[in-house]
C-alpha positions in Angstrom: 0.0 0.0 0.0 1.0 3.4 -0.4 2.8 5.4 2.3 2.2 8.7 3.6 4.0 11.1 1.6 2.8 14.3 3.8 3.4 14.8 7.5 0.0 16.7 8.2 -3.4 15.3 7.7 -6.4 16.5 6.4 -9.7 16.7 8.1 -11.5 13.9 6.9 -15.6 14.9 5.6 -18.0 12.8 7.1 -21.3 12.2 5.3 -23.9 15.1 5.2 -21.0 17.8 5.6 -20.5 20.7 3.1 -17.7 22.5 1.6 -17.0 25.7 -0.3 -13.8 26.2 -2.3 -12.7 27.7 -5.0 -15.9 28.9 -6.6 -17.5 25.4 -6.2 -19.1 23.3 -3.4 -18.5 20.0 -2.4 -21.3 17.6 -0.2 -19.8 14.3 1.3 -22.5 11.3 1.0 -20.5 9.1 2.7 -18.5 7.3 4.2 -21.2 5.3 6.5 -23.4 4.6 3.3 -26.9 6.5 4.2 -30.1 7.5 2.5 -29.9 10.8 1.1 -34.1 10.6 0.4 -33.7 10.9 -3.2 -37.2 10.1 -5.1 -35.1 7.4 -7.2 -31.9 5.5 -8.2 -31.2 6.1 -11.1 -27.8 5.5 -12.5 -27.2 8.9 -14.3 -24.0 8.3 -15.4 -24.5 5.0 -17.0 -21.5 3.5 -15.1 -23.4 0.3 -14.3 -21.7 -1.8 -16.7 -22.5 -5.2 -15.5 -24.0 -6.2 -12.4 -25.8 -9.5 -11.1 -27.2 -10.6 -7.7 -23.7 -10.5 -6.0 -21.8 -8.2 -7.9 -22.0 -4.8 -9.6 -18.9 -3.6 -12.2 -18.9 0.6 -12.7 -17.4 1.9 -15.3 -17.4 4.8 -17.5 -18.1 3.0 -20.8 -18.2 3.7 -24.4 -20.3 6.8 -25.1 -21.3 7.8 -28.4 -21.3 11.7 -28.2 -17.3 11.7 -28.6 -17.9 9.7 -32.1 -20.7 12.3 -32.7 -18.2 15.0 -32.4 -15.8 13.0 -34.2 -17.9 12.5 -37.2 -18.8 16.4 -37.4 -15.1 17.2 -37.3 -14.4 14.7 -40.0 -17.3 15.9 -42.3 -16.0 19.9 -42.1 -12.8 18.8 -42.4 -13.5 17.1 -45.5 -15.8 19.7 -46.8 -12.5 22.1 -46.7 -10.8 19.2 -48.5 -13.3 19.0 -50.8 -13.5 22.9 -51.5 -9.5 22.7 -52.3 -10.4 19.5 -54.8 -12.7 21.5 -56.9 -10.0 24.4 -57.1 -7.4 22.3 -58.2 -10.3 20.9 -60.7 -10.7 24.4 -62.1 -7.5 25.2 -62.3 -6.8 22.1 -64.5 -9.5 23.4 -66.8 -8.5 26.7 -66.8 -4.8 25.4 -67.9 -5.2 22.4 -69.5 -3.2 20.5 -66.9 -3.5 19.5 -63.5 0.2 18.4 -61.6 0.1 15.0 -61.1 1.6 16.3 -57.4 -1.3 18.1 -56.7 -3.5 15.2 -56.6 -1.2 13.4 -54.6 -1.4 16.1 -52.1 -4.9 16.1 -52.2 -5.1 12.7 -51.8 -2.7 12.4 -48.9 -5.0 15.5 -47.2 -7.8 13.2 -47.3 -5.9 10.2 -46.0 -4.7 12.1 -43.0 -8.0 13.0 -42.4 -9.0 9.4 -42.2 -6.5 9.1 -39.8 -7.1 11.6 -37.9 -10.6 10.6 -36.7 -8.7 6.7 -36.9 -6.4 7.3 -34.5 -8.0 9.6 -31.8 -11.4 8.7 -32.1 -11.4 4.9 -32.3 -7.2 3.6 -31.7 -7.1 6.2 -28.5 -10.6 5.6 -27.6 -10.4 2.0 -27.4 -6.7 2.0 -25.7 -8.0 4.4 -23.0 -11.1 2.1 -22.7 -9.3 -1.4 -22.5 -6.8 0.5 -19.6 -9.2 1.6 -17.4 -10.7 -1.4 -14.9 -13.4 -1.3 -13.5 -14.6 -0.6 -9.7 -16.4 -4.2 -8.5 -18.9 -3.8 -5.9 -19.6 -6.9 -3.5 -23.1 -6.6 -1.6 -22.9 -9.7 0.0 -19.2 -9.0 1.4 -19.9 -5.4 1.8 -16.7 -4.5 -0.3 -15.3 -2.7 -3.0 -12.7 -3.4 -4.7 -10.1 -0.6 -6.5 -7.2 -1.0 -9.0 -4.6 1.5 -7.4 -1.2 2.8 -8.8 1.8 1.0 -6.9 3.3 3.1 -4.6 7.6 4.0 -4.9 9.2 5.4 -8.4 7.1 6.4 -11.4 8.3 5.7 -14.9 9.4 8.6 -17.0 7.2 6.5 -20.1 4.2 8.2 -21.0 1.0 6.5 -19.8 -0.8 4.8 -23.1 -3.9 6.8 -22.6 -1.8 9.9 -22.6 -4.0 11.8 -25.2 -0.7 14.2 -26.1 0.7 10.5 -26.9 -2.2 10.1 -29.6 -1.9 13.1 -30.7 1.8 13.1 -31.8 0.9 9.5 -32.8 -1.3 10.8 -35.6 1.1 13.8 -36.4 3.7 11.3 -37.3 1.5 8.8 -38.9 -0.6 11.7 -41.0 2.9 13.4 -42.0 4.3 10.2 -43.1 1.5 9.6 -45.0 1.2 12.6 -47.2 5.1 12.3 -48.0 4.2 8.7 -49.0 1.4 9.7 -51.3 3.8 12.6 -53.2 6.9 10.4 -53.0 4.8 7.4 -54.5 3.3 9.7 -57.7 6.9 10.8 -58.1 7.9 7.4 -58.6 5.3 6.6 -61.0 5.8 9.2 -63.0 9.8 9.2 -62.9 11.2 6.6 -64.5 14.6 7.2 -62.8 12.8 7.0 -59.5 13.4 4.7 -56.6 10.2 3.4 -54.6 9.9 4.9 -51.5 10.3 2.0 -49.1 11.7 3.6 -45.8 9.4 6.1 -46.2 6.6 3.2 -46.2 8.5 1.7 -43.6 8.9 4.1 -41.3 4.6 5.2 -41.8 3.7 1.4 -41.0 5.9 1.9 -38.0 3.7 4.6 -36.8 0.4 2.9 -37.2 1.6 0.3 -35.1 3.2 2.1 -32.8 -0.3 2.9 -30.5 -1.7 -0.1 -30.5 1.8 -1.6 -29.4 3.4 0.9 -27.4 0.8 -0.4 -24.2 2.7 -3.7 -24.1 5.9 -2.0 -23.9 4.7 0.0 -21.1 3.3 -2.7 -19.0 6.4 -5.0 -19.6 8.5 -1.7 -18.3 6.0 -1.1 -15.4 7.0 -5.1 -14.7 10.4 -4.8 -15.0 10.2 -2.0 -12.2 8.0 -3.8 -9.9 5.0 -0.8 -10.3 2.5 -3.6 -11.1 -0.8 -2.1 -9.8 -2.7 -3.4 -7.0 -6.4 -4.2 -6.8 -7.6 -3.1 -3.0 -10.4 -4.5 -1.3 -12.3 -1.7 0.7 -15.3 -1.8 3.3 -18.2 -0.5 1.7 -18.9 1.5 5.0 -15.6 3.3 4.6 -16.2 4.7 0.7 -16.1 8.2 0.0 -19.0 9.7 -2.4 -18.8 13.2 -3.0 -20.8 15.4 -5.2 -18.9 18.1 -6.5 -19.7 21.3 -8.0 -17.0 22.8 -10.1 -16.3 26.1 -12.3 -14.5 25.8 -15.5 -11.5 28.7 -15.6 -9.7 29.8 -18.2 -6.9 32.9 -18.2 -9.1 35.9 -16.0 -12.3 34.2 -16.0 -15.4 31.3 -15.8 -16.7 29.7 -18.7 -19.2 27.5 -17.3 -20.1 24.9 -14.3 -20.3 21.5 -13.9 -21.6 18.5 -11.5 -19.8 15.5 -11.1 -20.0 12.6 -9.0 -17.3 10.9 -7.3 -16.4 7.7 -5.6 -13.1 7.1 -4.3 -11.3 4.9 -2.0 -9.7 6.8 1.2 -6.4 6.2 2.0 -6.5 4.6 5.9 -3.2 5.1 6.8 -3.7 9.2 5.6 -7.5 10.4 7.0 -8.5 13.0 4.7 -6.5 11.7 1.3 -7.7 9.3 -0.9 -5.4 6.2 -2.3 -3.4 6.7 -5.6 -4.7 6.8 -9.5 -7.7 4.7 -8.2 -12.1 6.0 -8.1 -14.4 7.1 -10.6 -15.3 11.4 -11.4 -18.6 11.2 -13.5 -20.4 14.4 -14.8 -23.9 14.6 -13.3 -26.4 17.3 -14.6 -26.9 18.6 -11.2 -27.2 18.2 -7.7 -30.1 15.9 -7.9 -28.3 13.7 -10.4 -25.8 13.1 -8.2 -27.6 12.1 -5.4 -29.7 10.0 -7.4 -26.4 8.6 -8.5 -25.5 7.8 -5.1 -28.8 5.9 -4.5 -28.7 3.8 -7.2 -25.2 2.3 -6.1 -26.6 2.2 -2.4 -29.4 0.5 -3.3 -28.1 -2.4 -4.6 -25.4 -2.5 -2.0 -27.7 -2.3 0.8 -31.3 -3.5 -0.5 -30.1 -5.9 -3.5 -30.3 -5.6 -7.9 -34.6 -5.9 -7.0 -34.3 -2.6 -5.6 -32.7 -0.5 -8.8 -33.9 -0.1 -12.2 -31.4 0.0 -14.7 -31.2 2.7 -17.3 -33.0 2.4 -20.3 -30.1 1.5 -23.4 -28.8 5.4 -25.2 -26.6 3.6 -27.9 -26.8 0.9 -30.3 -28.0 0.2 -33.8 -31.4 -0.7 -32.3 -32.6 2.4 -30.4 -30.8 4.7 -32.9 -33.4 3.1 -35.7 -36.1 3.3 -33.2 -35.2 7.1 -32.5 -35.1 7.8 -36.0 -38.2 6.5 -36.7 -40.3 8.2 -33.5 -38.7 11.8 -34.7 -40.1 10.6 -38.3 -43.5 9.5 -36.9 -43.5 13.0 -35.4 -42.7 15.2 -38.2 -45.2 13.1 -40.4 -47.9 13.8 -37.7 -46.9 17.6 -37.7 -46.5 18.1 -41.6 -43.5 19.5 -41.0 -40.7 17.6 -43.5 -38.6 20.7 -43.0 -37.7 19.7 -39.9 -37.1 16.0 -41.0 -35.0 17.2 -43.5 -33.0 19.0 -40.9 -32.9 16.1 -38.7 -31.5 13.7 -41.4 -29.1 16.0 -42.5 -27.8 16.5 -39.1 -27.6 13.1 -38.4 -25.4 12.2 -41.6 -23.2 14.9 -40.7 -22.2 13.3 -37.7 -21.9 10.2 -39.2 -24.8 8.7 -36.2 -25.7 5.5 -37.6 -21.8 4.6 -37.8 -21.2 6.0 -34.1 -23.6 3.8 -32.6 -22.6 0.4 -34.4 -19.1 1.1 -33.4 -20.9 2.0 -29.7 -22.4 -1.1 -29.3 -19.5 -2.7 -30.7 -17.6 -1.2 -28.0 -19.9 -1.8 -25.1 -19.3 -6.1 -26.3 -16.5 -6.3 -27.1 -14.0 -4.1 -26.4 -14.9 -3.0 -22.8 -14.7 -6.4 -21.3 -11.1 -6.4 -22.3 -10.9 -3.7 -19.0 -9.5 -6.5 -16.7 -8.0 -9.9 -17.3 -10.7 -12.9 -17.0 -9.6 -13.9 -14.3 -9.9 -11.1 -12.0 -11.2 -11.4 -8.3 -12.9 -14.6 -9.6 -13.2 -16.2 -6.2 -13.4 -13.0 -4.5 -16.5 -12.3 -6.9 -18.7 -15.8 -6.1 -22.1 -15.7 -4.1 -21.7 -16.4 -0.5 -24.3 -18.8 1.8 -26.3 -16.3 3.4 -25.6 -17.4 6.8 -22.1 -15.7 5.7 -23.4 -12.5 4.3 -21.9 -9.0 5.9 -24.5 -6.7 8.1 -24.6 -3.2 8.4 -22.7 -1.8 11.4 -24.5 -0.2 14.1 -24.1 3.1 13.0 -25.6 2.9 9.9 -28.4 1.0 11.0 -29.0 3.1 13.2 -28.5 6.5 11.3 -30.0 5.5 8.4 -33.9 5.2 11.0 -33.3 8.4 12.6 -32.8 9.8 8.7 -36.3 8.3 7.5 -37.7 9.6 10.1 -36.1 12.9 9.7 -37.5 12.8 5.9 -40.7 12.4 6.8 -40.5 15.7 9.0 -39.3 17.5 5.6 -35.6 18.0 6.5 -33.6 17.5 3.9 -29.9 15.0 3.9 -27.9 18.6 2.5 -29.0 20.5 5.0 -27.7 18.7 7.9 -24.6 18.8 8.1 -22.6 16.2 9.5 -24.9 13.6 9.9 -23.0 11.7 13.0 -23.2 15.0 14.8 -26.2 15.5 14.0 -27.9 12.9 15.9 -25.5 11.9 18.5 -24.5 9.1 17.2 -20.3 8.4 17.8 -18.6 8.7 14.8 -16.9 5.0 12.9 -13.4 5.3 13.8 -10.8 5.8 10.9 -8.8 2.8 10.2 -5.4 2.6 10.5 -3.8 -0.1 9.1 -3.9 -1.1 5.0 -6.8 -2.5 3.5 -6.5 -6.3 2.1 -4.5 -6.1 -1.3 -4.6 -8.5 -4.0 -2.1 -8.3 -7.5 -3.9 -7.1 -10.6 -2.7 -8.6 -13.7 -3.8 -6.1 -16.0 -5.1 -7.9 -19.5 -3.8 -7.6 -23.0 -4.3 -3.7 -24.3 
């Protein structure tokens, strides 16, 4: 486990408290896991990625909206392309020529262009998705269990999902490229020409180099003995904040955002939480979060019976049923202008694509998060005569809070909730939680 790096500790938050800094606010839902009296669970988020009768894995997944965003880039950028095609196409009118480099170079443009959205949008996305493991939630145990950067010496490597490490990725790659394209029409135009096989070379070399470069790192990270660690932590001792943060920039705000957290605290460090390990999530608000929070409560403390999942936002299937309710609609309206609009949108962004490769995602490349074999014993049912109970506190606590709710007093407004009601506070652990090696699976 890791090893206090700072003398002087923090004041831990205890759940109900509040906290202003910086322009934002922070509330602390736990640790002791109590009812907030939000009107639902719902998982807001969409970090429930799998979960069964024992067992819940959150994640952030796959989301379509960054291949939305993707797929507009890619169309304007091809629309420039496109604009600089037809000039070369009237100059070659207008002179009765047209450079056979010229349409190499436009033909390399378009090819880094391909790779641009190649590389970042589906190489990058699907590195950064197969890198990060998941948080495993145990109701029957009452644990949770973390994936948590080794303690000692970092490498001076670049993490894989380093997205500067994409970026100059694609620079090389795209660069290459377009050289490749002009070098190759020089050759078949010049007889005296050689083909340009370095140059090919060295461009296949930096295709590869993304989807290899994570091997390298992990072997490194092995040779140094900074394997991570996967760390089992009571359930009662999680942190969930809900965190309200502005957005700076140089001498002022652009905007505001909720987010949702769950972390693991560091025991041997009260008031810091344990190395590269927990989940931030953006919420649309205060209520989100909490609803948030209930969702993952719930089934810790009341079983998969008590939570509905959220309905499916991605997927060949519900973006055909979407499609054809906005269609229904504008039928019903007489109002094709806005269909027009709609489809048109929709084939800028390239929508239909996004959400194949979505759903494809969500199958088949998330599970690659952890190795098979991960916390497989740790992860079976128990008897029920062996099942974890609440402590006292919470019990407790979380009657005195019902009660409270039906009064009108609302879980924010409280403050610390142990102080609240008088009842003595869970004392902070002091020794290292149970750790188990994490072998981290093919990237």
């Amino acid at each position: 486990m890791p090893k206090p790096t700072i003398d002087d500790s923090l004041p831990p938050m205890r759940a109900g408290e509040r906290e202003s800094r910086a322009g934002g606010e922070q509330y602390c839902l736990s640790p002791l896991p109590l009812p907030t009296d939000s009107e639902q669970g719902v998982d807001v988020a969409h970090i429930d990625v799998r979960h069964d009768e024992t067992t819940m894995d959150l994640l952030q997944g796959a989301n379509h909206e960054s291949l939305l965003t993707a797929g507009h880039i890619f169309s304007g950028l091809i629309a420039v392309m496109t604009a600089f095609g037809t000039v070369l196409l009237l100059m070659a009118l207008y002179k009765g020529s047209l450079p056979v480099q010229l349409v190499a170079f436009l033909g390399g443009g378009l090819y880094m262009l391909c790779l641009f959205v190649f590389i970042l949008a589906i190489v990058m996305g699907n590195v950064i998705l197969k890198r990060t493991p998941p948080i495993r939630l145990h109701r029957q145990r009452r644990e949770v269990a973390f994936v948590v950067d080794s303690p000692g010496k970092r490498l001076w490597l670049p993490n894989p999902t380093n997205m500067w490490l994409g970026s100059f990725t694609w620079v090389a790659a795209g660069a290459s490229g377009l050289l490749l394209f002009i070098e190759i029409a020089g050759w078949v135009v010049t007889p005296e020409a050689t083909f340009p096989l370095k140059l090919l070379l060295l461009h296949i070399a930096s295709l590869a180099f993304l989807p290899l470069y994570p091997h390298f790192y992990d072997f490194c990270r092995k040779r140094a003995g900074q394997e991570r660690q996967t760390v089992l932590v009571p359930w009662e001792d999680m942190i969930a904040l809900a965190v309200f943060n502005p957005s700076l920039s140089a001498g002022a705000v652009t905007g505001f955002g909720w987010n949702f957290a769950l972390l693991p605290p560091d025991p041997e460090r009260p008031g810091y939480t344990l190395p590269g390990a927990g989940i931030v999530v953006g919420v649309g608000g205060l209520p989100g979060a909490l609803a948030q929070w209930e969702y993952i409560r719930r089934f810790m403390e009341e079983g998969p019976e008590a939570i509905t999942p959220s309905a499916q936002e991605w997927g060949l299937e519900w973006y055909d049923a979407y499609v054809a309710r906005e269609k229904a609609a504008c039928e019903r309206t007489n109002d094709m202008a806005r269909w027009r609009r709609f489809r048109r949108k929709r084939r800028w962004e390239h929508a239909r694509l996004a959400h194949w490769y979505t759903e494809y995602r969500m199958k088949h490349v998330l599970p690659k998060a952890v190795p098979q074999d991960w916390l497989a014993e740790w992860s079976k049912p128990l008897p029920k005569a062996q099942w974890a109970k609440p402590s006292r506190q919470v019990s407790e606590l979380s009657e005195k809070l019902r009660a409270a709710y039906q009064r009108g007093e609302q879980f924010i407004e409280m403050g610390d909730i142990e102080q609240r009601f008088g009842v003595e506070a869970v004392p902070a652990p002091h020794s290292a939680y149970r750790t188990l090696p994490f072998r981290h699976c093919q990237a």
